[in-house]
N, C-alpha and C positions, 0 to 999 in steps of 0.2 A: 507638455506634461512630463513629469516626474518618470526616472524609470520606475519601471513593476520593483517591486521587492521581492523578492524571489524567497520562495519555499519549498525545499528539498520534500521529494515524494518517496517512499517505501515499500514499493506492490506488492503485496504480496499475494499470489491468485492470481490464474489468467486464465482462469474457467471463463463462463459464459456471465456471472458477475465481472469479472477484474477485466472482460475485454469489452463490454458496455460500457465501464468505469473511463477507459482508455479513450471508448472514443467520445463520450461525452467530453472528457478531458481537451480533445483537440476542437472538438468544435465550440466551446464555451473559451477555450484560450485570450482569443481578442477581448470578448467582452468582460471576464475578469481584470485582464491588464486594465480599461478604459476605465471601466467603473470601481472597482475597488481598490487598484494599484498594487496586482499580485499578480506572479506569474508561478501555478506552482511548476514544477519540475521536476520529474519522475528522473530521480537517479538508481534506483534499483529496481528491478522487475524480476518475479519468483516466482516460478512454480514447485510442488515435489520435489524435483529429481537435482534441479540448477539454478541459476539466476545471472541477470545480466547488471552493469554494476559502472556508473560514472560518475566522481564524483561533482564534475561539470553538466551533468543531466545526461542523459539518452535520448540520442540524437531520433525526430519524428520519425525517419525510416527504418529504425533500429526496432521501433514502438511496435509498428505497423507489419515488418517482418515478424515480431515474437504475436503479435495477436495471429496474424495467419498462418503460423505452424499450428497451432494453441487449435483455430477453429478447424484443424484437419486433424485434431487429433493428437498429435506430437508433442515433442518434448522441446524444452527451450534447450534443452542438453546441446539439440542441435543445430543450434545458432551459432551466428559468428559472434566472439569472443565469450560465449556462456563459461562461466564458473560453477564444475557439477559440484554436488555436493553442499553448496552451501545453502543451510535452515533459514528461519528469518532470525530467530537468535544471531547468526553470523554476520546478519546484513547489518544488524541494529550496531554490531560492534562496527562494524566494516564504517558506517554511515560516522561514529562518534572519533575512530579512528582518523577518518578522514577531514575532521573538523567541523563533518556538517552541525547547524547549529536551529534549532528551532526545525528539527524534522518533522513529516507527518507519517507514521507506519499504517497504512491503509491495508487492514484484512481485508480481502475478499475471499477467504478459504469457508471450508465450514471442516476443517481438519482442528485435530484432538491436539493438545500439546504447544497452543501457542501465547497459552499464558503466559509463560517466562520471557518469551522475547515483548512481549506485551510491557508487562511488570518493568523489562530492565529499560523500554523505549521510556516509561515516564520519571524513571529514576535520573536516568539523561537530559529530562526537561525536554522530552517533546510528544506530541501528541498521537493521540491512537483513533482512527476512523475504522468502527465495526461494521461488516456487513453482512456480518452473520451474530446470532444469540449465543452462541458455543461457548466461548469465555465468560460468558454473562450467569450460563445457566450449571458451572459444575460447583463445585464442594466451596460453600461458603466463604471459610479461610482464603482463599485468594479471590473472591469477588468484588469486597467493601471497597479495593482501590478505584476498581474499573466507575463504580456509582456515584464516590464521592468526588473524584477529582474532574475538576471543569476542562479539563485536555484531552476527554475522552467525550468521544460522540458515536452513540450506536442508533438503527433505526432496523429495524424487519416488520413483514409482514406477516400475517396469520392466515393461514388457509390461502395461499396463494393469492393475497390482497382481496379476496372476500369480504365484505363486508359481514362482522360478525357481531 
């Protein structure tokens, strides 16, 4: 078999979505490589306050320590080699900077203000995975690109997946 094709990942969230996302992520790893021939590869991971950042992916123990600061609470501030300070704006540069190519910026936030690094990930030619409505649902003017362009993929539920 063909190596995977490898697709740079962009976390952004490591709430109780973005660490479900993670570990879905590690245990679906094999069967993506076999059947589709992808491996994605989380090179950046984000909370609030910092983010962690390789442009060769972050390595599974890296992953594993940031979700279990994350479910006690904490900050990735204080992780080993966290980068404070940086937005996902920063990441998306950091990531085009870096040469990544065909990235995926995956919100997991439900935080105000991430339009722009949204906006500037599809203008770079790569895609945006929602996991939250929040960019979907503000001020018209910056929505049409999230609806029309096929690089972006959202999905939520309603009433706590209630059937309504």
């Amino acid at each position: 078999m063909a190596e995977p094709r490898r697709i740079p990942l962009i976390i952004v969230g490591v709430g109780n979505v973005g660490r479900t996302f993670l570990a879905q992520l590690a245990q679906t790893h094999d069967t993506l490589a076999h059947r589709y021939g992808v491996a994605l590869s989380p090179v950046a991971l984000a909370d609030s306050r910092s983010a962690l950042c390789d442009a060769d992916g972050l390595p599974p123990a890296t992953l594993y320590a940031a979700a279990d600061l994350k479910a006690a609470g904490r900050s990735l501030v204080e992780a080993t080699g966290a980068q404070p300070g940086l937005a996902a704006l920063d990441l998306v540069e950091w990531a085009a900077r870096a040469g990544l190519e065909r990235a995926i910026v995956v919100d997991t936030t439900a935080a105000d203000g991430m339009e722009t690094a949204l906006h500037r990930a599809l203008a770079l030619g790569y895609s945006v995975a929602l996991a939250n409505k929040r960019p979907l649902a503000g001020p018209w003017e910056g929505a049409p690109e999230f609806f029309a362009s096929s690089r972006v993929c959202f999905a939520a539920t309603a009433g706590p997946g209630l059937p309504l």
